[in-house]
MARDRENLO-646456 format. One record per residue: x, y, z of N, C-alpha, C in turn; residue in one letter. Coordinates in pm, whole numbers, padded with zeros to 5 digits, always signed. Each point is the difference from the previous one (the first is absolute). Example, Ala and Ser with C-alpha at 12.3 -4.5 7.8 and 13.67 -1.06 7.14 Angstrom:
<rs>
+01319-00569+00780-00089+00119+00000+00090+00120+00000A/-00035+00105-00072+00082+00119+00006-00077+00109+00073S/
</rs>
This chain:
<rs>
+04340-05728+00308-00094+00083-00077-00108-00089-00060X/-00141+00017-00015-00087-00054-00019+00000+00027-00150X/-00093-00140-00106+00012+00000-00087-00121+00089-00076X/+00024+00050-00066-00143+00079-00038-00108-00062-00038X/+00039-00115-00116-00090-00102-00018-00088-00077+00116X/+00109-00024+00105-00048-00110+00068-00064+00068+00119X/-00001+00130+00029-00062+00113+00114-00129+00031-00100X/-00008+00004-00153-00120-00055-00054-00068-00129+00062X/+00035-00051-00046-00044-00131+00016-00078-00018+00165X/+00070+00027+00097-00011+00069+00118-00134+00021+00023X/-00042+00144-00082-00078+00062+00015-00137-00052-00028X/+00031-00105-00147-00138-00011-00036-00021-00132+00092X/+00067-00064+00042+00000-00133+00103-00077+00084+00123X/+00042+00079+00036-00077+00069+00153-00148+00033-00038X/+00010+00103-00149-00133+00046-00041-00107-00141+00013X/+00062-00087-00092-00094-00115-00022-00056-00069+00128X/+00124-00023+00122-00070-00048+00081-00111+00070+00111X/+00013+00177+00009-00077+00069+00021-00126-00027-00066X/-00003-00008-00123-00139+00003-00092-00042-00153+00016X/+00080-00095+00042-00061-00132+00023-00082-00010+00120X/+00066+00070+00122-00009+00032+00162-00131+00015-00092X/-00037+00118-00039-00133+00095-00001-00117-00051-00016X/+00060-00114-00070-00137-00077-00111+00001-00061+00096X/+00055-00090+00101-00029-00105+00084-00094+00077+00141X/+00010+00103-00005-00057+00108+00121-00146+00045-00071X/-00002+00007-00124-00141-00009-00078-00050-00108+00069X/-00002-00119-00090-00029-00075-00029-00041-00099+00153X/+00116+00044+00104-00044-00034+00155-00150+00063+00049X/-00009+00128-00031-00074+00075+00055-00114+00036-00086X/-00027-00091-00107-00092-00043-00086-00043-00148+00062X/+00111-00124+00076-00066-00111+00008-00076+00034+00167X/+00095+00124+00110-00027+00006+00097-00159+00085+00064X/-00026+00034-00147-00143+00066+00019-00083-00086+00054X/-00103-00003+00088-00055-00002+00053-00120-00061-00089X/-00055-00121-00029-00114-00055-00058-00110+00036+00048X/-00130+00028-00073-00155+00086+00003-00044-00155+00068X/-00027+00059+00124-00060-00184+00052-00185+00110+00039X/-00067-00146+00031-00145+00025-00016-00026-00096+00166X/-00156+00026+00081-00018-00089+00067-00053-00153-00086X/+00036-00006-00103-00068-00155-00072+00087-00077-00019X/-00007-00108-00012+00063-00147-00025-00017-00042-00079X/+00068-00160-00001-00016-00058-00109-00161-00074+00040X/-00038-00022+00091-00134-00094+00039-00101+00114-00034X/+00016+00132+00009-00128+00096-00011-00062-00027-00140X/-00125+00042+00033-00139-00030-00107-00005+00133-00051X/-00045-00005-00119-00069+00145-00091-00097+00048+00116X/-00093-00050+00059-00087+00097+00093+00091+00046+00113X/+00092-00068+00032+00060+00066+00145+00085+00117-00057X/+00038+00019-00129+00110+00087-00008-00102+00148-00074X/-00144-00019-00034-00116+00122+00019-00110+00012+00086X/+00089-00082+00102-00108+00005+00103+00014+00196+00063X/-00114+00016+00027+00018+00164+00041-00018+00083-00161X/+00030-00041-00065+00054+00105-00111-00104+00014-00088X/-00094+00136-00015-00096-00009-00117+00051+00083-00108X/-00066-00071-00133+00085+00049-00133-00142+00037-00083X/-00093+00027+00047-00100+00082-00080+00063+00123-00052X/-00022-00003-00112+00020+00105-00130+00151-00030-00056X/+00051-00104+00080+00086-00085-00094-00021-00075-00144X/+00066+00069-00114-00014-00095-00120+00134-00098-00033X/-00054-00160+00016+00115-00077-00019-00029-00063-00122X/+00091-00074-00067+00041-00058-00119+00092-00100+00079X/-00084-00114-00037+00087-00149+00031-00020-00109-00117X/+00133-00026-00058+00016-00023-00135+00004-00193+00098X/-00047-00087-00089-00024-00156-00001-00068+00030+00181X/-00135+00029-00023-00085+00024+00086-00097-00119+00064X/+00069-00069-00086-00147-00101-00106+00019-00183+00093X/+00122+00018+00060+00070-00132+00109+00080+00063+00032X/+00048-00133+00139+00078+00034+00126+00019+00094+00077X/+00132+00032-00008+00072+00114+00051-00104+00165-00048X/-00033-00028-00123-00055+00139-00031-00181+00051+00036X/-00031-00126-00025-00159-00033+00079+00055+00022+00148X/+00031-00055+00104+00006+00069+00106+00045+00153+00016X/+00119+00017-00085+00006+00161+00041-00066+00059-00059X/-00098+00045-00071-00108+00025-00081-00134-00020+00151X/-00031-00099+00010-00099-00028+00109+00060+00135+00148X/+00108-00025+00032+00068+00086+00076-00032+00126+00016X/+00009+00054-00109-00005+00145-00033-00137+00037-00008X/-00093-00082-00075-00115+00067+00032-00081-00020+00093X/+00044-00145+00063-00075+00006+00176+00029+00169+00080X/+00123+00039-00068+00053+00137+00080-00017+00119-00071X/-00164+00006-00077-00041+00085-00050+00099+00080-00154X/+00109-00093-00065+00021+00023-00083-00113+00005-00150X/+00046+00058-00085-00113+00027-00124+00137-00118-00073X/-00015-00104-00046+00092-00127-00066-00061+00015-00148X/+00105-00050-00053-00011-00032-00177+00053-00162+00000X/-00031-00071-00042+00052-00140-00005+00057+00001-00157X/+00146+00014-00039+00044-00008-00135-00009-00143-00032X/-00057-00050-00145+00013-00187+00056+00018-00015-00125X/+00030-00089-00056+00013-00083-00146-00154-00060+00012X/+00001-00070+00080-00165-00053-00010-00097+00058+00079X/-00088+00075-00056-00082+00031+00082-00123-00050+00014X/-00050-00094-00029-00074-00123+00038+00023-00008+00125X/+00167-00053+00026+00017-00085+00133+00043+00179+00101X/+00051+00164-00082-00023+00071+00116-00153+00041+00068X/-00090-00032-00113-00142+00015+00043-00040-00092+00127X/+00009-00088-00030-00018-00126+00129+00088+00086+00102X/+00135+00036+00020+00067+00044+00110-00069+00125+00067X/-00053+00115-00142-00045+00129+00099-00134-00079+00061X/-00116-00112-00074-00089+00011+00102+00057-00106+00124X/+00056-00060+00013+00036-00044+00164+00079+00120+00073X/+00083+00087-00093+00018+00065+00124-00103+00147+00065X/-00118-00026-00129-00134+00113+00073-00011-00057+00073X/-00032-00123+00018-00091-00080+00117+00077+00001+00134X/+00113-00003-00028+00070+00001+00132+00045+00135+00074X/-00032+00106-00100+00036+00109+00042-00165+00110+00007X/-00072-00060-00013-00181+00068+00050-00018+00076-00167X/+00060-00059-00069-00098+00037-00154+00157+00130-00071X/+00103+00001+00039+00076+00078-00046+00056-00052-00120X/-00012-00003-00126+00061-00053-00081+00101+00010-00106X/+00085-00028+00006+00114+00020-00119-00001+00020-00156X/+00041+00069-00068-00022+00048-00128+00056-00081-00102X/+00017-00094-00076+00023-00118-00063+00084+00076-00160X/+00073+00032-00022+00054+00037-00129+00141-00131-00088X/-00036+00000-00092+00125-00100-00050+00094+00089-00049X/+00095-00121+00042+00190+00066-00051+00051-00118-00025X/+00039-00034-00066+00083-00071-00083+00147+00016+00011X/+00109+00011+00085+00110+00053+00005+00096-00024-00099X/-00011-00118-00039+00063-00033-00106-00053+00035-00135X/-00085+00104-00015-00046+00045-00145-00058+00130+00016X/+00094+00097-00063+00043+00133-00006-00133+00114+00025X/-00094-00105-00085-00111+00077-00060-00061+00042+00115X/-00064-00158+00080-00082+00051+00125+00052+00062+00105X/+00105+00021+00034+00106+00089+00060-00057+00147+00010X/+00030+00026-00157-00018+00148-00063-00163+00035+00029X/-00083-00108-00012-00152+00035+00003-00027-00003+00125X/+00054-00050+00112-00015+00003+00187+00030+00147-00008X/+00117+00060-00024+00063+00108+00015-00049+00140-00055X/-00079-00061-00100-00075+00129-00068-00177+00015+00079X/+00017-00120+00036-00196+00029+00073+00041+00049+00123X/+00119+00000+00051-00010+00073+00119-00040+00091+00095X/-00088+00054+00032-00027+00138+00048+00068+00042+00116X/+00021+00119+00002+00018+00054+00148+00138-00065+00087X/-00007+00039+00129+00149-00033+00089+00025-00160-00010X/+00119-00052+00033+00031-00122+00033+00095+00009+00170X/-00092-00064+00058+00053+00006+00133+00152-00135+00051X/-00033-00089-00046+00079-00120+00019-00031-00104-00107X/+00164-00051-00066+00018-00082-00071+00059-00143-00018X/-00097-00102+00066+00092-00112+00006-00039-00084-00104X/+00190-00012-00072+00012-00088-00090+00053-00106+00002X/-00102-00119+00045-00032-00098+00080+00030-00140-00102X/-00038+00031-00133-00086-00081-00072+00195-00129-00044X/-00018-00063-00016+00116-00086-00043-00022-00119-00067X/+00092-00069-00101-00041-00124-00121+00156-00065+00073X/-00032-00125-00024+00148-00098+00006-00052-00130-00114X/+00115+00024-00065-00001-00100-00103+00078-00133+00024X/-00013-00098-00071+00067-00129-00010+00074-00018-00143X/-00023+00072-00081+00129+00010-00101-00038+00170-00081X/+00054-00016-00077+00032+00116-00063-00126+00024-00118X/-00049+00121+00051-00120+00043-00019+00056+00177-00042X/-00066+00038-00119+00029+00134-00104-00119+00110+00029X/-00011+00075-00033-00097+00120-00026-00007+00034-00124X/-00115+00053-00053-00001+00035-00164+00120+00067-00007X/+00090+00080+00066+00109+00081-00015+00110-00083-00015X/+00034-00140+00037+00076-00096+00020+00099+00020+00117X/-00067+00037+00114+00030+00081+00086-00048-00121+00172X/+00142-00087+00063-00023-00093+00063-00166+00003+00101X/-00021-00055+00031-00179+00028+00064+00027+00026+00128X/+00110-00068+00075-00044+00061+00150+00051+00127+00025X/+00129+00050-00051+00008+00126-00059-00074+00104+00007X/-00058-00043-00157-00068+00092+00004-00175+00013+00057X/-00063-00135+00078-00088+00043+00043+00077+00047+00143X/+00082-00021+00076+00019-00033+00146+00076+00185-00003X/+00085+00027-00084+00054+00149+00034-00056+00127-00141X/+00020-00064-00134-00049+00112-00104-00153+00039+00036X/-00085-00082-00024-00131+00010+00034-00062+00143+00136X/+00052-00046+00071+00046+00060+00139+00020+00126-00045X/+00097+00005-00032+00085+00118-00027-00089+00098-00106X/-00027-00054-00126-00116+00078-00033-00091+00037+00059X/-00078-00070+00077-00117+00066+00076+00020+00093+00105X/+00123-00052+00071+00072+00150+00123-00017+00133-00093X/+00097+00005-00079+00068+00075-00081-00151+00079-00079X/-00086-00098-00095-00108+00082-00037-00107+00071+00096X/+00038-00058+00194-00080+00061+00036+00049+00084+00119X/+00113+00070-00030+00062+00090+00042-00091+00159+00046X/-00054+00009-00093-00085+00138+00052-00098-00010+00093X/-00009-00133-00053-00141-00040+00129+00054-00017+00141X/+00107-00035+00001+00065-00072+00150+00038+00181+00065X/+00032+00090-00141+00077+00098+00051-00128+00127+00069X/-00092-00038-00061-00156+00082+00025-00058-00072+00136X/+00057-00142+00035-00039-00056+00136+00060+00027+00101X/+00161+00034+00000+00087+00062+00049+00001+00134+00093X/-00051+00084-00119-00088+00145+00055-00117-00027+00102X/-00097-00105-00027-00135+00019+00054+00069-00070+00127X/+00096-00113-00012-00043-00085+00174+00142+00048+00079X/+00116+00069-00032+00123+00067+00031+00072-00143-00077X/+00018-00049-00106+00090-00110-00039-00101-00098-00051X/+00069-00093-00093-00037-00134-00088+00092-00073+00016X/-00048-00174+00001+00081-00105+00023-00033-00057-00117X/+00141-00098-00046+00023-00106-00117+00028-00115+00097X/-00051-00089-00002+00042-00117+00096+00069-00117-00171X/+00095-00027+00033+00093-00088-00106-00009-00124+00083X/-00064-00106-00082+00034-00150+00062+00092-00014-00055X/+00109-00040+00088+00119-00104-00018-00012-00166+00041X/+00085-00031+00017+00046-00140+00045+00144-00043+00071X/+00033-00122+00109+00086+00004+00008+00084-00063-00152X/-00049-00053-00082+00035-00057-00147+00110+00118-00058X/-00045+00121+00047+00141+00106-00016+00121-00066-00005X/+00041-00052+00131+00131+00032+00013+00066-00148-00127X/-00080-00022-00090+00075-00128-00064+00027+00065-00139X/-00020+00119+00011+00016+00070-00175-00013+00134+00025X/+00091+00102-00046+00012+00127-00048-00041-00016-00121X/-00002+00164-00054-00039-00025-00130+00146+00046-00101X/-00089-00106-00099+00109-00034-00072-00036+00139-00160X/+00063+00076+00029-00054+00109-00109+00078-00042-00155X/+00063-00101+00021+00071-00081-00155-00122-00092-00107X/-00034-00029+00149-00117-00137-00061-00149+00026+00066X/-00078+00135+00006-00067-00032+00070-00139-00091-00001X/+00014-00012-00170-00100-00120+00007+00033-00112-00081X/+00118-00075+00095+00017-00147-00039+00001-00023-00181X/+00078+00083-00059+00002-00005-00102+00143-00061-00136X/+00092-00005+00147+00108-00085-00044+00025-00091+00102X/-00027+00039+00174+00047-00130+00117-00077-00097-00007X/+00031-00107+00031-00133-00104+00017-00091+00044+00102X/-00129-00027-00024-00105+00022+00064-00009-00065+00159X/+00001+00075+00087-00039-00052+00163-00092+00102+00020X/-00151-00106+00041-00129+00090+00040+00032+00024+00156X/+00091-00027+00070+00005+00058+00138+00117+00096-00014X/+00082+00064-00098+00119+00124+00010-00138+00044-00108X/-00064-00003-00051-00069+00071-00055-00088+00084+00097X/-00081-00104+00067-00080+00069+00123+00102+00104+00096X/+00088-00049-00006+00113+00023+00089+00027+00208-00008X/+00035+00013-00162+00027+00089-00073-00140+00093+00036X/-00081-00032-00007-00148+00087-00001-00015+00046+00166X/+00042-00066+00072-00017+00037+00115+00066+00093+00089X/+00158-00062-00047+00037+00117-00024-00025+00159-00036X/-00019+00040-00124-00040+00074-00053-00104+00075+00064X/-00111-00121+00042-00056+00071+00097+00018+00112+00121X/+00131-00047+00046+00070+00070+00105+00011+00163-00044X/+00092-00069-00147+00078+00156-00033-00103+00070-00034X/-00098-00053-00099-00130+00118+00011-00001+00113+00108X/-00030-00104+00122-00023+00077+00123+00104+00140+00045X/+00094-00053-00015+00120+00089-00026+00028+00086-00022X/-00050+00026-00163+00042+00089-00069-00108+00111-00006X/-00144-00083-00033-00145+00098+00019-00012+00056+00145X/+00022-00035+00099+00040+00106+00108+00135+00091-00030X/+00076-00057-00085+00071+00181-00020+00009+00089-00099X/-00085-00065-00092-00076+00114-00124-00125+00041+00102X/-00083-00038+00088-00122+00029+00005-00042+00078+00111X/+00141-00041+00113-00042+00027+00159-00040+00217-00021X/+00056+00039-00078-00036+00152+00003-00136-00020-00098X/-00050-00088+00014-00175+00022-00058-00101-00049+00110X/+00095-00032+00160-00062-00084+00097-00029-00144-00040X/+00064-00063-00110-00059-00177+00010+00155-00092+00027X/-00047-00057+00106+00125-00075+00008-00007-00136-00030X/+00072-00112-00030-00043-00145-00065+00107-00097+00064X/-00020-00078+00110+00036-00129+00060-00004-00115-00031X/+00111-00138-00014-00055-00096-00016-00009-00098+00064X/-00053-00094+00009-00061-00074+00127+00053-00174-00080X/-00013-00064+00148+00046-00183-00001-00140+00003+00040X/-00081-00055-00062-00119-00090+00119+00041-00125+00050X/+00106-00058-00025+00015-00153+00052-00016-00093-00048X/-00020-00120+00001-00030-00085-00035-00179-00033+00027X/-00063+00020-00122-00115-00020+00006-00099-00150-00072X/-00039-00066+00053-00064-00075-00126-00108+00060-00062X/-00014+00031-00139-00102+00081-00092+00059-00092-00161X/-00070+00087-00043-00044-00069-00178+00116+00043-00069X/+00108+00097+00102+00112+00015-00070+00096-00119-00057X/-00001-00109+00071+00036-00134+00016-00067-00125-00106X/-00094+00115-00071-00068-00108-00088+00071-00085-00131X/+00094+00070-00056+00069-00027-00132+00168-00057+00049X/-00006-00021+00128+00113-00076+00034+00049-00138-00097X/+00082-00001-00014+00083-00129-00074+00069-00099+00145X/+00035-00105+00000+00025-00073+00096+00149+00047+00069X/+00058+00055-00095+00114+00058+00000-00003+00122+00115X/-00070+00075-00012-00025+00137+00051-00116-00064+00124X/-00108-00096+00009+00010-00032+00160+00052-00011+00076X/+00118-00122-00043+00117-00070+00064+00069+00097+00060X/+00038+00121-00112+00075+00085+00073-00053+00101+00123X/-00133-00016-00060-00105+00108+00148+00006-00064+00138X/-00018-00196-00017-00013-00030+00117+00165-00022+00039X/+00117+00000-00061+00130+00006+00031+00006+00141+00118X/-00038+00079-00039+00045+00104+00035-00108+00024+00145X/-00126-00048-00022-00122-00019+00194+00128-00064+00084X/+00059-00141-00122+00070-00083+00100+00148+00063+00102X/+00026+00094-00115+00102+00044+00077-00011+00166+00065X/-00110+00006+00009-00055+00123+00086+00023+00159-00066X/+00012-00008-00113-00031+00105-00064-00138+00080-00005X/-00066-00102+00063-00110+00069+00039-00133-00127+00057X/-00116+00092+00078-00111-00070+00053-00127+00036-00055X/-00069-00104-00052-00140+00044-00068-00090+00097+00069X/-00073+00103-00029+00000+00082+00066-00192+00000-00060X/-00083+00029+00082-00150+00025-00047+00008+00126-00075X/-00123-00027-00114-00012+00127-00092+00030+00117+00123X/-00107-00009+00081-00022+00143+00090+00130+00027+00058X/+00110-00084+00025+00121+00095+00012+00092+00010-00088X/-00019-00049-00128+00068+00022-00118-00045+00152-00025X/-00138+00067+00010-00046+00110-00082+00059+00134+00118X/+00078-00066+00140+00009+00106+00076+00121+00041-00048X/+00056+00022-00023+00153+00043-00043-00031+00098-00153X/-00104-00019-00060-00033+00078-00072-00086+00150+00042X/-00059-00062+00108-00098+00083+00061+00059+00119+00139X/+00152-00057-00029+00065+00072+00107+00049+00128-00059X/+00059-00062-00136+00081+00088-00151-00164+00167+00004X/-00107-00101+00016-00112+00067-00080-00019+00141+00102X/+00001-00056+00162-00087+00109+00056+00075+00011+00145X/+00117-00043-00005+00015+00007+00175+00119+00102-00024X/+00011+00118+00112+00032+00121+00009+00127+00001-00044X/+00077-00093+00055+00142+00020-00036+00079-00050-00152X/-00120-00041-00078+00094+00041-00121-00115+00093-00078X/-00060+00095+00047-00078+00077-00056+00073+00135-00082X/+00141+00037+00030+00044+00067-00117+00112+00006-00056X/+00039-00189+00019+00131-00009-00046-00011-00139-00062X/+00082-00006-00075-00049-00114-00070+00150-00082-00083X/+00023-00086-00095+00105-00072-00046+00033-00107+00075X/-00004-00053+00125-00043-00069+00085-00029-00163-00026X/+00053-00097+00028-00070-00106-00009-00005-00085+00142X/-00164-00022+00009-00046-00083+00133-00051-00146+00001X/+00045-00004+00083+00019-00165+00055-00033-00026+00129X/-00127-00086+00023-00052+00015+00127-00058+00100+00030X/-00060+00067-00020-00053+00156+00054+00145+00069+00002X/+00091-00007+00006+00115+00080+00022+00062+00053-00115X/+00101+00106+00000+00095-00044-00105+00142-00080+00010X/-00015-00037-00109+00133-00120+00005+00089+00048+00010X/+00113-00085+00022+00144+00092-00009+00079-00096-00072X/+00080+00080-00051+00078-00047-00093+00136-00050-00051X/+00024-00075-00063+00080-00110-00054+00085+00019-00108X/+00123-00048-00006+00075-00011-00112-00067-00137-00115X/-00007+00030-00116-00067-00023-00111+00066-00125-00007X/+00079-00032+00070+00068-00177+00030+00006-00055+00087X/-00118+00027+00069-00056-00028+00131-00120-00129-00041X/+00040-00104+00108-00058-00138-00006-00159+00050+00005X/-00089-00018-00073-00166-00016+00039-00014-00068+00158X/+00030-00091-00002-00033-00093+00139+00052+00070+00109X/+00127+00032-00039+00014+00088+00115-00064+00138+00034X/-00058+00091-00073-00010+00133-00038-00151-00025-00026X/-00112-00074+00075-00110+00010-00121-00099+00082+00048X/+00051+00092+00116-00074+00096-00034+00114+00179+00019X/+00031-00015-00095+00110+00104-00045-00047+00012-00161X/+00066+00122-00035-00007+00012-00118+00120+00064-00080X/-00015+00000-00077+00178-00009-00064+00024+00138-00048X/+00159+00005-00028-00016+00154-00068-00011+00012-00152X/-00017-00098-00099-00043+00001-00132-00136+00061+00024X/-00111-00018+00113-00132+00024-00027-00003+00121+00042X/+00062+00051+00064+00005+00158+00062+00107+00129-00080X/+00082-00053-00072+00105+00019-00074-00070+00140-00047X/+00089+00151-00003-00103+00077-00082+00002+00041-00156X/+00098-00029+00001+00107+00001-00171-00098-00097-00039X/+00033-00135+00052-00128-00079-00059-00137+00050-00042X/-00003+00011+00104-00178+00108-00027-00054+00072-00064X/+00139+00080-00052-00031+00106-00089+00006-00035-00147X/+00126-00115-00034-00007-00050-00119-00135-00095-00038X/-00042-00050+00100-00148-00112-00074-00131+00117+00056X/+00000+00148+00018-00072+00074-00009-00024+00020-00168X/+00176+00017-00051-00016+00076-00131-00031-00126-00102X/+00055-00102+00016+00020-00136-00070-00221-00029-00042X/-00018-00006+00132-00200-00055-00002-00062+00165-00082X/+00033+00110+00021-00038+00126-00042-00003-00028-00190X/+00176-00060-00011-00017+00030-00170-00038-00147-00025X/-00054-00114+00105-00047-00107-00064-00200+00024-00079X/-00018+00090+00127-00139+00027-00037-00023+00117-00085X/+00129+00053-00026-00032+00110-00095-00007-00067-00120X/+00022-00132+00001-00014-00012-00237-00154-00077+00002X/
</rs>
């Protein structure tokens, strides 16, 4: 005769391994999906990936417009009849950028406005001069520090210029993206990431280095992240307003991002060329992987996504070697629980 207890016991042993089966049949048929691939590469240029494609009566917003990566995709878009805003901290040096790229584009010129990402105010004042639809949003613009650097809020800097900043300006310009949506069938958020992701989740205990010791590369690390989950989460508050938001690797680029390096944080950049984590890549195919997020058909109404190479990446356990994995992306950055908590976390940071 069977024990009652133990024909319990039984039961929930079968249940459990049923409900384990289940999750592993998820979770298969979540890794066995099928990745959004593109005809582009890692060698393709910003012009080859709009070649064909005109974006007249396109309104874009490309935040750190002003160098590299964002001056070419900026140049990009309006060679292809985009209407561009150059968001810049300096607009001295975005003035110099819109007139080279009139000249190169027969007198079309870019609209020069300052943003400050790291200071609340000019944020709020981009967001309030706004008029009318917002067609595409790439938030391009990025800071890397060499030590530990605050905001009047006391609020870490790459942080909060590299994801809060960001996040305010998406977020304040929600009606606009959602009024661009209507006019072109959908709106894009293009999210720069990095492969610098996979070296830091975010840490929602400490998120600004306020009891761990300070590391400006898990700092960068943390923001880039974030970047991801942005993408994430604002495609699933937003996709029923038509805007979906992707985030993108450009690669390894040399730009002015590299300027505030410490010897520490070279060493480790050229450690990592050395061991093939990655190949220096020209601005013009650094800005294509953004420009793929921006306008090429197949991620036109889906979005959360992060691309690598023109492609999207696929993905990795969050204890997965960089060197091995470096162009994968982890599941801390895709995570959606994640996503949703540093939705609400940046929401009540900018609410005081």
């Amino acid at each position: 005769m069977t024990d009652l207890g133990t024909a319990h016991e039984t039961s929930i042993r079968a249940t459990g391994a049923l409900y384990k089966l289940s999750l592993v049949c998820i979770v298969t048929a979540v890794t066995m999906r099928k990745l959004i691939s593109t005809p582009f590469t890692s060698s393709s240029t910003a012009d080859e990936v709009l070649r064909g494609v005109d974006l007249t009566g396109v309104r874009a917003i490309v935040t750190g417009g002003s160098s590299g990566i964002g001056t070419e995709t900026a140049r990009a878009l309006t060679s292809a009849g985009a209407e561009v805003t150059l968001a810049v901290r300096n607009t001295t040096a975005g003035d110099a950028v819109a007139e080279t790229i009139a000249k190169s584009t027969g007198g079309i010129r870019p609209r020069v406005v300052r943003l400050d990402l790291a200071d609340r105010s000019t944020v709020r004042r981009f967001v309030d001069a706004w008029n009318g639809p917002l067609h595409l949003l790439i938030n391009n613009a990025g800071v890397v520090t060499g030590g530990l650097e605050r905001t009047r809020e006391g609020w870490e800097l790459q942080f909060a210029t590299n994801h809060l900043g960001h996040f305010a300006l998406a977020t304040g310009l929600h009606d606009a993206l959602a009024l661009g949506a209507i006019d072109r069938d959908g709106a894009r958020i293009v999210s720069v990431s990095s492969t610098a992701h996979m070296r830091s989740g975010i840490d929602f205990d400490d998120l600004h280095f306020e009891r761990r010791s300070y590391d400006p590369q898990i700092a960068y690390a943390q923001s880039k992240t974030a970047n991801s989950l942005f993408a994430v989460e604002a495609t699933r508050l937003w996709v029923s307003d038509g805007i979906v938001a992707n985030a993108v690797n450009p690669g390894g680029v040399a730009t002015g991002l590299q300027r505030n390096f410490t010897a520490q944080q070279k060493a480790s950049l050229d450690a990592a060329e050395a061991a093939g984590v990655f190949t220096y890549k020209t601005v013009e195919q650094g800005a294509a992987t953004s420009l793929v997020a921006a306008v090429a058909p197949e991620f036109a109404h889906t979005g959360g996504h992060y691309l690598d190479d023109s492609q999207e990446a696929y993905t990795v356990p969050d204890d997965a070697d960089l060197a091995q994995h470096p162009h994968g992306v982890k599941e801390w950055a895709l995570d959606p629980t994640a996503a949703k908590r540093l939705w609400t976390v940046s929401t009540d940071l900018l609410r005081v």
